[in-house]
N, C-alpha and C positions, 0 to 999 in steps of 0.2 A: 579273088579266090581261084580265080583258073589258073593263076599262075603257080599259085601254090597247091592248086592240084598236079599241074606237070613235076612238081618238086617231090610231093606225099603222095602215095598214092592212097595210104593208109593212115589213121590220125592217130593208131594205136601205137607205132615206134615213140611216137610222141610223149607219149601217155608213161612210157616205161624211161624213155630215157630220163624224162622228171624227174621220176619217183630215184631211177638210182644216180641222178647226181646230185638231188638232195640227203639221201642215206649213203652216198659216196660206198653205195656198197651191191653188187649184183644179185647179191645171195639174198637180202634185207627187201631190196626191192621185189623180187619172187616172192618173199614172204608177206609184204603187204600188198601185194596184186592179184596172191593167190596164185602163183607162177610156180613152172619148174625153174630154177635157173637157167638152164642152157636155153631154154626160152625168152628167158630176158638176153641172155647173150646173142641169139638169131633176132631179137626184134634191134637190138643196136646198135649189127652188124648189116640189117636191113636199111636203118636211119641215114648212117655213113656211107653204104655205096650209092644210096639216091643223090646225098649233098655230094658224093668222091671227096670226104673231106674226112679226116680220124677223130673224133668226139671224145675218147678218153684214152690217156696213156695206160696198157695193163703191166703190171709187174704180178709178181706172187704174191695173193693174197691182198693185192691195193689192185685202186684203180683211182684214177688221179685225170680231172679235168683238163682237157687241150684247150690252149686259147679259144680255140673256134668252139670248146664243148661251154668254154666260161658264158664268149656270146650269147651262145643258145640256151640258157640257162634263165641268165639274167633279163633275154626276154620274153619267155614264154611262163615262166614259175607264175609271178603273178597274172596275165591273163587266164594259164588254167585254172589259179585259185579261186580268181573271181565265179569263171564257170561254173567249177565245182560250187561252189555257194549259192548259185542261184540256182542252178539244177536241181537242190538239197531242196530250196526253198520252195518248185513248183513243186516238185515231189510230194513234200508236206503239205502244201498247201490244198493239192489234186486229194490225199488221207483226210484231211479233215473230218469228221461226223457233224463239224457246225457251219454255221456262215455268219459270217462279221460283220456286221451294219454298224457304221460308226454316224452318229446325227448329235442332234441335240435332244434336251432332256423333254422340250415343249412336241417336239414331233415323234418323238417316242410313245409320250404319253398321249397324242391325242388325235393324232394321223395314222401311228400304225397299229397301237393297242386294239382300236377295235375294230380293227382286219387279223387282228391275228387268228382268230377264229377261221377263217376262210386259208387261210395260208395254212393251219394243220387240217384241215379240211382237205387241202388238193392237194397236200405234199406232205402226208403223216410222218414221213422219215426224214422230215428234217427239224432238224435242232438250231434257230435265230439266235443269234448273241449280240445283242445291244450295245454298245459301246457308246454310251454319254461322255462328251465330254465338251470342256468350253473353247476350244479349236480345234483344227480340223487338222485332225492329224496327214503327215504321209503316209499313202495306205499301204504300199509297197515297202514300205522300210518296216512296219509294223506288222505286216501280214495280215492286214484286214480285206475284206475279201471289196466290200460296196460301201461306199460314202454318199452323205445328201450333203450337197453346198449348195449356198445363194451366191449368184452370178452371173455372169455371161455365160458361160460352157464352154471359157478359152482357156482349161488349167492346163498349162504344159505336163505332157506325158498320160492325161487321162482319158479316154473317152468318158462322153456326158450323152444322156438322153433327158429333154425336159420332162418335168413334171408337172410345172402347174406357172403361169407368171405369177410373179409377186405381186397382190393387191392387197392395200391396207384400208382399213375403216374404222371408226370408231365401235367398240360394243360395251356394253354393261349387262349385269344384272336384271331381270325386268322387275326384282322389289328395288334395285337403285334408280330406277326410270320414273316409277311410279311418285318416287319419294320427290325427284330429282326436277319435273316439272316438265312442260315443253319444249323445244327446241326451236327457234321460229327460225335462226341461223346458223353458218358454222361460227361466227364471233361469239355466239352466248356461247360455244361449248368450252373457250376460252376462261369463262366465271365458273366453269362444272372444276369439282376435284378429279383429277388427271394423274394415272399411273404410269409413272416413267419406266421402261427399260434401260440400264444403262449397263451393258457387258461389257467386261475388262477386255476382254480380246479380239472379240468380233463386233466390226462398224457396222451397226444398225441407226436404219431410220428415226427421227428423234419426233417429237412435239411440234416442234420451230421449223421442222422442215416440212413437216402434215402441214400447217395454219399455211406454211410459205409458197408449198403447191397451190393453196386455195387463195392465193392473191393480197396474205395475211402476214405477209412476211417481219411487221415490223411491231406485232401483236405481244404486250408483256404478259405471261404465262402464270399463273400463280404456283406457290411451291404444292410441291404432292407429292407422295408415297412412289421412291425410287426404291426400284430391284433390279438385282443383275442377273435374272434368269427370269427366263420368258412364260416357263410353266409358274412359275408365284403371280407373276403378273395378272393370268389369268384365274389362277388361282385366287387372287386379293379382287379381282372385276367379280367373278362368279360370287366372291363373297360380301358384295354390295359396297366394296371400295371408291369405286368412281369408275371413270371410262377411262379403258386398255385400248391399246391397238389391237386390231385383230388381222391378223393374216389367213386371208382367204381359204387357205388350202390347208388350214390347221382348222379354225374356229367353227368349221361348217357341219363337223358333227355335234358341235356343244350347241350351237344354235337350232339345230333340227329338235335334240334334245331338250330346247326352251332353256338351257340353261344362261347362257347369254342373247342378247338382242344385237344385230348390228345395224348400223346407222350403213347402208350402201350406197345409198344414193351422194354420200360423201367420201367414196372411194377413191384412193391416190393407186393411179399401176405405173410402179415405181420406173418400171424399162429392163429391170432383174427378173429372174427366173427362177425357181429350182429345178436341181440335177440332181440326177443320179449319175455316181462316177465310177470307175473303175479303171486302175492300171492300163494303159495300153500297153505294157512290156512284156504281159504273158496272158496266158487262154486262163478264162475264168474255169473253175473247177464245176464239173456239171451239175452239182446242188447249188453252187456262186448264180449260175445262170440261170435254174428254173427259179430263184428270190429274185433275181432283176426281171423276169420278166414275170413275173405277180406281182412287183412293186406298179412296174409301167403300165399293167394292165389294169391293178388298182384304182392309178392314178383320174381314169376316164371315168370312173365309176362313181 
């Protein structure tokens, strides 16, 4: 960049000569720059004496690119465009009135629903927009402002703050517990009916590899009630199904609320996390920021 400060001294010649060797026309580009013309004609007559090079041939009424204007054409059109695109994009994104939290449908409903009370509590002027979906999208191609992933916190291009490690255990019902008997082992939980998670897109924890932690690895499973989204799951446990997985940092309000039971003391922590991520390519918008830090400050609570 320093050299091409000794070259520029100005990025606005730039900016004009674009525009009229794309409209191959002086008058056109005044017109979409909001120019007078002979202003576009001193900005790219400014352009040429810094390179001492002539950028376009003028006749009456044309002007017609020089070799050297083809050059400069060919490599700067698309770098400005791209700029121009994402300058548009923080622009918008900085306007917003909402913020984007893109998760899943189980942490939606069960981790943040009931904090949302305290978040319009400390921040009444902001408007949360939910985005459920079964992967995790890019949030930057999408314009989403904040994501939760499970992981390590190495996604290229995003910063991550933990929220919680992932710990699993079993939980039910307390009329499926009642019904269900004792547990004297983890092997009898083996003979209990067992609601499988099994999502198409996202690799979660299974049955075989809970029993496998627990030294169980070669333990045959009986069949049971498979769904591929993690809120039914819990939804089908809380409904005296059989015993769900429960993830620590979701299930802990359903269990204050007696509505599930969890077995802790036969807790797997898997070595994952959750995160909260966001772009590293651009400044979160200042409503993007006061949501990450209630989510993280949430998170302790």
């Amino acid at each position: 960049m320093q050299r091409l400060s000794h070259l520029i001294q100005n990025a606005r010649p730039l900016i004009v000569f674009e525009a009229a060797a794309r409209l191959q026309s002086f008058t056109r580009a005044a017109e979409e720059l909001n120019m007078q013309q002979p202003s576009v004609s001193a900005s790219i007559r400014q352009l040429e004496d810094n390179l001492n090079l002539r950028l376009f041939k003028r006749s009456h009424r044309k002007i017609e690119l020089t070799r050297a204007g083809q050059r400069l054409f060919a490599d700067i059109a698309q770098p400005l465009g791209s700029l121009e695109d994402s300058l548009q994009s923080i622009k918008q994104q900085s306007a917003l009135d909402y913020v984007t939290l893109s998760t899943s449908s189980a942490f939606s409903y069960y981790w943040l629903m009931p904090r949302v009370p305290d978040l319009r509590l400390q921040h009444p002027d902001i408007d949360l927009r939910m985005l459920n979906s079964d992967r995790d999208p890019e949030l930057a191609q999408d314009d989403i402002s904040l994501g939760i992933r499970l992981g390590k916190g190495d996604w290229a291009g995003y910063e991550a703050v933990k929220l919680a490690d992932e710990i699993i255990y079993p939980v039910a019902s307390p009329h499926f517990l009642d019904s269900a008997g004792t547990l004297e082992n983890i092997q009898d939980l083996s003979t209990q009916r067992l609601i499988h998670l099994e999502e198409p897109i996202r690799a979660r924890p299974t049955w075989s590899q809970w029993f496998g932690h627990h030294g169980l690895g070669s333990i045959t499973l009986p069949r049971g009630l498979r769904l591929n989204d993690y809120a039914l799951v819990l939804q089908a446990a809380v409904s005296g199904e059989g015993y769900a997985f429960g993830w620590d940092h979701i299930v802990q309000t359903m269990i204050e609320r007696r509505l599930l039971i969890g077995l802790k003391d036969w807790a797997w922590a898997t070595g994952n996390s959750v995160f909260l991520v966001w772009p590293n390519d651009r400044a979160l918008a200042p409503k993007a920021e006061q949501v990450r830090d209630w989510i993280v400050a949430s998170s302790t609570r």
